[in-house]
Each structure stands twice: as structure tokens, then as C-alpha cells.
N, C-alpha and C positions, 0 to 999 in steps of 0.2 A: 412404534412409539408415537405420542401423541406431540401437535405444536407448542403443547404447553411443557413438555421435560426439555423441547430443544429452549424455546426460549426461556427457560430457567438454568439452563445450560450456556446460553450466552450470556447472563447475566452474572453468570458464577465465572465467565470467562471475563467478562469485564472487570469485576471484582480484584480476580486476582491480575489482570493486566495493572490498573487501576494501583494497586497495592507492590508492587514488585518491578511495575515497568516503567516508562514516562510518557511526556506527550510524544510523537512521530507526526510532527508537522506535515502534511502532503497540501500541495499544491496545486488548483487548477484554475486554469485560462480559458474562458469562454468567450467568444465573440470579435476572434483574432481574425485577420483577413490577411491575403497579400493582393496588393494594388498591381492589376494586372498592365498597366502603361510603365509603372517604374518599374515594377519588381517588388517592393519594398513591401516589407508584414509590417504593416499596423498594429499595433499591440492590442489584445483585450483585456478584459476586466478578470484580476487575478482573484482568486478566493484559497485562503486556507484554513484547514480543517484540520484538530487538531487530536486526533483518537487516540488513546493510549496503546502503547503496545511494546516490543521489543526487537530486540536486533540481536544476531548471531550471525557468528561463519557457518557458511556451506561445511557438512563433513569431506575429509579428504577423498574418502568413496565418491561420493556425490561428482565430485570435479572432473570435467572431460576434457575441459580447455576448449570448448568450442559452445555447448546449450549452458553449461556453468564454469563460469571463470574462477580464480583463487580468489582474486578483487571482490567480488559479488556478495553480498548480502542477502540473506533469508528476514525479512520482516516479520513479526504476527502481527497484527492490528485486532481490534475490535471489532465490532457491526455496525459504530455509531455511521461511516461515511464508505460506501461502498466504493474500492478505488479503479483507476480507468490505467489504461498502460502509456496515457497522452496527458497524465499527472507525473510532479516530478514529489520525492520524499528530499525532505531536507533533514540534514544528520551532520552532525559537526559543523553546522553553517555551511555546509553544501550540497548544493542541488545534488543527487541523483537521480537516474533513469529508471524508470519501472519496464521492465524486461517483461515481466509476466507477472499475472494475479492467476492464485490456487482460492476458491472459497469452501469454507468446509461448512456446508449446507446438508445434509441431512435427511433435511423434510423442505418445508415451508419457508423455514426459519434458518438464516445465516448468524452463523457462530462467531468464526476469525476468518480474517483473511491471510494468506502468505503470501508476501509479494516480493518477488525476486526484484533485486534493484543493482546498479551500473551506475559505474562513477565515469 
């Protein structure tokens, strides 16, 4: 298949994100430090991005209790912000952890992302 069916493919995934899903605030800190005489992390400069997407439970299958928890979240996202696992998803007004990103890439071109997330 050619890069022009993928990305009309993530377009039609945005679409229906867009239409069905909401925003999925994620979170990232660039340019944080720790002060190696105190100890102490400086904070950096936070950016959030706000791509559409959804959220569901893990199937019961799915759960090992150890790589997938019952707590844990399957996210989809969009393509507009490719996410890092040192980003946090915010959901209900609270930070989660991003466990892991799955990107479903294709070709050239990225579609959705899935990111498993930790509260």
C-alpha cells in the first residue's frame, strides 16, 4: 500500500477519534535537572498536548497481574503528538504513568498510538 492510503487512514482515524472520543491531555517536561550538591530536581518547562483519543479497560484475558494490571488503561490517541513513556496522560484530573507506547505504523506513516497508562 501506498503513504498516501496510510495517511488517509490516519485521517479517517482522527475523524472518527475527533467525533466519538475527547481530548487526552499528555504531559511533557523538558529541561528538568537534579542539582547534584543538594539533590534536589529543578523543575522544567511543562508542555501539554492535547490529541484526541479514547480510553478503555484491558480485556480480562489480557491481565497477568504483573506486564498488565486490572488498574491500567489501554489509550488510543491520534498521530497529531507522538508520545514518550517520560510523558504523563492526565484522565479524571489525574496524572497517569505511561507504561508503554504500541504505534500502529504500517508504512511511513503513523496512525494511532496505544499507550498503556498507571495510576
Amino acid at each position: 500500500m501506498s503513504a498516501a492510503f496510510y495517511t488517509s487512514m490516519a485521517a479517517t482515524a482522527k475523524k472518527l477519534l475527533t467525533k466519538f472520543g475527547m481530548d487526552v491531555p499528555i504531559k511533557r517536561t523538558a529541561g528538568g535537572s537534579v542539582n547534584p550538591v543538594t539533590g534536589v530536581t529543578v523543575a522544567g518547562t511543562t508542555t501539554t498536548y492535547t490529541p484526541k483519543g479514547l480510553v478503555q479497560r484491558y480485556a480480562e484475558a489480557l491481565i497477568d497481574g504483573t506486564r498488565i494490571l486490572s488498574s491500567d488503561r489501554l489509550v488510543i490517541v491520534d498521530n497529531t503528538v507522538e508520545p514518550l513513556t517520560t510523558d504523563k496522560v492526565t484522565l479524571d484530573s489525574q496524572d497517569w504513568t505511561i507504561v508503554s507506547v504500541q504505534e500502529a505504523k504500517p508504512s511511513t506513516v503513523g496512525v494511532v498510538y496505544f499507550i498503556q497508562v498507571r495510576r
